[in-house]
ZAMARGU-4260 file (C-alpha; in steps of 0.2 Angstrom, whole numbers, plus 5000, padded with zeros to 4 digits):
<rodrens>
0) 5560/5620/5655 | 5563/5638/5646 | 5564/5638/5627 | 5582/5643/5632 | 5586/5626/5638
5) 5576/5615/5625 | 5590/5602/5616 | 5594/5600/5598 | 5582/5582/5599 | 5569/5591/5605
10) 5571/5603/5589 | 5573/5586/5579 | 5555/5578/5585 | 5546/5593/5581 | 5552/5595/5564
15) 5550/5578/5563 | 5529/5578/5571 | 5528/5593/5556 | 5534/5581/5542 | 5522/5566/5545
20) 5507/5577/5549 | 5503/5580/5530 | 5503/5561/5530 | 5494/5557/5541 | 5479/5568/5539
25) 5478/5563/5520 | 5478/5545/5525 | 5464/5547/5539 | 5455/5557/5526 | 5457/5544/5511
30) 5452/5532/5523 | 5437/5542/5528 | 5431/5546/5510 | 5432/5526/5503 | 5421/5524/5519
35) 5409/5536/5513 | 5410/5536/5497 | 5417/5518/5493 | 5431/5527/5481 | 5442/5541/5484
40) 5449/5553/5471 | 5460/5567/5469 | 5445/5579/5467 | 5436/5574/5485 | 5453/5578/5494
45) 5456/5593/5487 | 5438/5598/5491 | 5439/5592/5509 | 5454/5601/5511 | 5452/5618/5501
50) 5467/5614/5489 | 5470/5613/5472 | 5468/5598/5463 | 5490/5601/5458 | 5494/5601/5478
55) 5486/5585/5480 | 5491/5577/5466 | 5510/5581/5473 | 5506/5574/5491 | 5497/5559/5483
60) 5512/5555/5474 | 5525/5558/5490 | 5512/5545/5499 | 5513/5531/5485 | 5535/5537/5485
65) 5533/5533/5503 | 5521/5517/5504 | 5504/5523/5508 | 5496/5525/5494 | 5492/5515/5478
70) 5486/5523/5465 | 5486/5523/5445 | 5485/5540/5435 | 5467/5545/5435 | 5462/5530/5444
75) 5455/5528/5462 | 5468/5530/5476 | 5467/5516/5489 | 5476/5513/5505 | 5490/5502/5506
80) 5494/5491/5523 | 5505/5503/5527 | 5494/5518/5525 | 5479/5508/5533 | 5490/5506/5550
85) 5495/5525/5549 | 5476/5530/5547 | 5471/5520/5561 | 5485/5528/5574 | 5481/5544/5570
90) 5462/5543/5570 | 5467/5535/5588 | 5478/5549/5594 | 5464/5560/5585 | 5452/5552/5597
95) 5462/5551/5613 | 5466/5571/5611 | 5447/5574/5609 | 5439/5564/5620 | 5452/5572/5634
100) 5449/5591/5629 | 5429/5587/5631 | 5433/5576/5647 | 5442/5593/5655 | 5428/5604/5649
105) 5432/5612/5632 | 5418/5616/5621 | 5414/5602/5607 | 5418/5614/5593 | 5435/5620/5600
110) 5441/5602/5605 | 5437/5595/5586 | 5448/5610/5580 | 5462/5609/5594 | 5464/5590/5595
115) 5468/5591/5574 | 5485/5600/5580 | 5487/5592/5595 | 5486/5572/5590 | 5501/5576/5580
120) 5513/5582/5592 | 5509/5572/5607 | 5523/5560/5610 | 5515/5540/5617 | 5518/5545/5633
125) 5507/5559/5635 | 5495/5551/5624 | 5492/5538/5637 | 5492/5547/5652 | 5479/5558/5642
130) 5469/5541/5641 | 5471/5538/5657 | 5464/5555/5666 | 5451/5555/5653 | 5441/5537/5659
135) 5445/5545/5678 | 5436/5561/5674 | 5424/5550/5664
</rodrens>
């Protein structure tokens, strides 16, 4: 299909993928942190992602607007159901989207960088045939 011929839903999805991707990375890395760390904070997101303490801050509160996240000012942020189910999918996609790019030969390095654009534009469809070539080539 040329970029001539792409529809107005295929315009909608990919705004759409853009929107969720912010979440879903700051719940995977909340998630991550209270694994290492048994707590998570403003301050070990914005070092993990090289942002100011303000720009989290503002997402933490879009995530707690949006279900994700429970938090109390200065206090601890913790997953909520919610945000524990979108942590999970996206560390799956995540996974999926690697273990194919090392499956089909790309370097360990360049597949952890690709695979964190990738896993959140992949539509289920191509997630699971993704799956599925990877245990074939495995």
């Amino acid at each position: 299909m040329t970029a001539k011929r792409r529809t107005a839903n295929q315009y909608r999805r990919t705004r759409r993928d853009h929107s969720t991707e912010t979440a879903e990375d700051y719940v995977e890395a909340i998630d991550d942190t209270i694994a290492e760390k048994d707590r998570c904070r403003i301050v070990d997101l914005a070092e993990r992602f090289g942002v100011s303490h303000v720009t989290v801050t503002k997402i933490i509160k879009r995530l707690q607007r949006d279900g994700f996240v429970e938090t109390e000012p200065y206090g601890p942020i913790e997953l909520s159901d919610r945000g524990k189910r979108l942590a999970d999918a996206s560390r799956q996609r995540h996974e999926t989207v690697y273990r194919f790019l090392l499956a089909i030969g790309v370097s360990e390095r360049t597949a952890a960088v690709d695979s964190e654009g990738i896993e959140h534009h992949v539509s289920a469809e191509t997630l699971e045939k993704l799956r599925i070539v990877t245990e074939q080539l495995s």
